[in-house]
N, C-alpha and C positions, 0 to 999 in steps of 0.2 A: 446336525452333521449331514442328515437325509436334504436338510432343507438348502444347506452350502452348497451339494454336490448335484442338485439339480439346479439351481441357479448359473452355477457354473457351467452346467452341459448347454442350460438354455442362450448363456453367453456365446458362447463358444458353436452354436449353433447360427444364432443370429451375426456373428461374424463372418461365418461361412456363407451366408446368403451376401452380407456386404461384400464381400471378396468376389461370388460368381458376377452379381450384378457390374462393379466396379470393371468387372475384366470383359464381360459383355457389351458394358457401353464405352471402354476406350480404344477398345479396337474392333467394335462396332463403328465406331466414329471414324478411324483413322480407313477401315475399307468404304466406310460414304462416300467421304472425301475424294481416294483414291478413283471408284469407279464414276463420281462425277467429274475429273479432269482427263476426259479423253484426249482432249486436244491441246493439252499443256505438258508444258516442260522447263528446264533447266536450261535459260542460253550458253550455250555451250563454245558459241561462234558470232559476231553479230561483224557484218558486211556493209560497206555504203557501195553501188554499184550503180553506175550508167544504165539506162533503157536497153540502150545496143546488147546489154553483155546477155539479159536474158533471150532465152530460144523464142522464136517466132511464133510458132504456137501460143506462147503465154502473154505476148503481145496483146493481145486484147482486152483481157482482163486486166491490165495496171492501168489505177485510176488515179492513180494517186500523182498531188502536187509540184514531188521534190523527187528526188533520185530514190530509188527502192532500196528498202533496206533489206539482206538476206542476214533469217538470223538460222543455225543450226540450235534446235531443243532435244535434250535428251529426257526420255520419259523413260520412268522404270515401273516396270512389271505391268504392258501396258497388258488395259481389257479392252475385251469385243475383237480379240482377234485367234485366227483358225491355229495357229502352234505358238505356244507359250514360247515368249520370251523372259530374258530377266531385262532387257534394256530395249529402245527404241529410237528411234532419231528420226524426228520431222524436221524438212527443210523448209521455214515462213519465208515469204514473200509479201513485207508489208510496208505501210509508210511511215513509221518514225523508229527512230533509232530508240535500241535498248541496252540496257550495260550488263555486259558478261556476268554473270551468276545468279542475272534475275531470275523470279519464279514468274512464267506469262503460260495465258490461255488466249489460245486463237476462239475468237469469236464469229460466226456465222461466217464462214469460208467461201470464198467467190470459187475459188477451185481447192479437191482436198482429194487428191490422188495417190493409191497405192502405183510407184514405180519405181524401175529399174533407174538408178542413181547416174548409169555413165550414160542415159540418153537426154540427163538434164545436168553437164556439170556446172551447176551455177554456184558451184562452192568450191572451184578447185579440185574437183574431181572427190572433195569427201563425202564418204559415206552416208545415205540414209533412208527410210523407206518408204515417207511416204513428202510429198509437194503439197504445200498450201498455199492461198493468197489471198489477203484478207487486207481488209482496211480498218479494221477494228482488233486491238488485241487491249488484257486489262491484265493488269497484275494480283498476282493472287496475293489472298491476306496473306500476313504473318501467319497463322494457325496454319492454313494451308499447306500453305510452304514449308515450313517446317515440320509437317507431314508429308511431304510426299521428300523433301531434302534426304529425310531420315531413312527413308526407303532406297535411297542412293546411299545410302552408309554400307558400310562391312555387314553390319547386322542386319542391312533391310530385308534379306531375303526370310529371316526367320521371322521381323516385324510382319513383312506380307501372308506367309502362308498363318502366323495367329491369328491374324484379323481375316485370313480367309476363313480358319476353321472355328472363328467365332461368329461369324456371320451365319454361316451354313449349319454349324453342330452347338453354337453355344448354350443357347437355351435349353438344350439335353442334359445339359449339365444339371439339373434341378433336379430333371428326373434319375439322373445316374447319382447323385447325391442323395435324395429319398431310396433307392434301393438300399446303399449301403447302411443309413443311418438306419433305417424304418423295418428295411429288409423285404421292403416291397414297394413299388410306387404307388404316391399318392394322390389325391384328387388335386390337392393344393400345386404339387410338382408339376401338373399337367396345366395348372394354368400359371404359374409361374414360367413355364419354357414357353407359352403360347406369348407373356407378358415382354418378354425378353426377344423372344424376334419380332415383334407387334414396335419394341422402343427400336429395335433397330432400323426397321424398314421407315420410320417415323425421322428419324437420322438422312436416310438416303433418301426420304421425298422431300424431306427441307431445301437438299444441298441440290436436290436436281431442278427446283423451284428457283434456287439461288442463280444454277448455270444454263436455266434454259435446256433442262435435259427431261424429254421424258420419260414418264415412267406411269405404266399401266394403271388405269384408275382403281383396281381392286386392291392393287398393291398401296396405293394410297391412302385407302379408306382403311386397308387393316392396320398404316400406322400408327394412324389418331386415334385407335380404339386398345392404346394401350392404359390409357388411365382407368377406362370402365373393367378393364381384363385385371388392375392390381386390386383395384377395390374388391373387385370379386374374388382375389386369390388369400384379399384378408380376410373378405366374410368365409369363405370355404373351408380356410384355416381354423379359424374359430371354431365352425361348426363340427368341427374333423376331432378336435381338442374336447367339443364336449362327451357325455358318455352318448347323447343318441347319436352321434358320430362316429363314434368308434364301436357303436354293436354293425348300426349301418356296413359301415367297412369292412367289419369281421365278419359279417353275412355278403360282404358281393363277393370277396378273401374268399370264403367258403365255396360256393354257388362254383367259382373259377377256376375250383380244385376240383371239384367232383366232375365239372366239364372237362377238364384235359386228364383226367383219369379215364372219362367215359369211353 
């Protein structure tokens, strides 16, 4: 019966790890994704227009063969900017036409200006904040898109701030999970949460390698050392489980009481 009812806890434990991990790395994945498409959106508008009709100023910059194409993209819950939004809207200035609901990323922008919308209405006077002009734009996978789509949903807003607060707090989770279970944290937890933003930051240097985005080389080398960080979280565990493991613990346990008594 003793031996049912630990088998059981230890199911039910090892479930508990597949659930933090599984929820760390899918909306680990979906905030990658997200902060690697700064310059993509939703067509929301797409325009065939004359040379004439753009302002004079941007004259210069269209390089392109055929009539310019203006497309309106709506991005939600865009990053890298000073007051949160939930939605955004870039006006493209590019040269081939795109069909309403696609998912496109501007690529390397000839011009990519925060402005005021009524001193460029090249869309009929609609809304948006920031001018680009590009002769390169590509469309995003399906995965993509249907990531960043889903974040235009009713629901996105709660989609974004989980993959916010798993990005930033998820990996605590490990350790807020050994308090409860253990009643204290443990060695394993600590490299377990280190294991779990190590895969996710591993996630965002992929996707930035993907879009030409960079990203700080420390932050890159801590992603690729998540495989050496789980081996280590099994051997630690191991050794945690054995008895000289667990005198160890109950002597540093100790040592950390009599310090915060002192």
């Amino acid at each position: 019966m003793v031996a049912v009812k630990s088998i059981s806890s230890r199911n039910r434990r090892i479930l508990t790890f597949l659930l933090i991990w599984a929820f760390i790395i899918v909306f680990g994945f979906v905030y990658a994704v997200h902060s690697n498409m700064e310059r993509a959106g939703v067509v929301v508008e797409s325009q065939e227009v004359s040379p004439e009709v753009i302002p004079s100023d941007l004259q210069p910059y269209l390089k392109f063969q055929s009539n310019p194409i203006v497309l309106l993209l709506k991005q939600p819950f865009p990053v890298n900017v000073e007051i949160p939004q939930s939605e955004r809207y870039i006006a493209a200035i590019v040269g081939q036409p795109v069909p309403v609901g696609t998912y496109v990323e501007i690529v390397d922008p000839i011009v990519d200006w925060n402005v005021d919308f009524r001193t460029y209405p090249i869309l009929g006077g609609a809304y948006f904040d920031e001018l680009m002009i590009s002769d390169k734009l590509v469309t995003a996978s399906p995965l993509e898109a249907g990531v960043e789509l889903s974040l235009l949903s009713p629901g996105g807003i709660l989609e974004w701030y989980t993959a916010f607060f798993s990005f930033y707090g998820g990996g605590l989770i490990f350790v807020l999970e050994s308090l409860f279970i253990d009643k204290r944290p443990t060695f394993t937890s600590f490299l377990l949460a280190a294991s779990g933003y190590s895969v996710q930051f591993f996630l965002l240097s992929d996707l930035a390698s993907v879009h030409h985005n960079y990203l700080p080389p420390e932050q890159r080398l801590f992603g690729i050392l998540f495989p050496a960080l789980l081996i280590a979280s099994l051997l630690v565990w191991r050794f945690e489980r054995s008895t000289s493991g667990k005198r160890l613990r109950q002597t540093l346990w100790n040592l950390s009481e009599v310090g915060s008594t002192s």
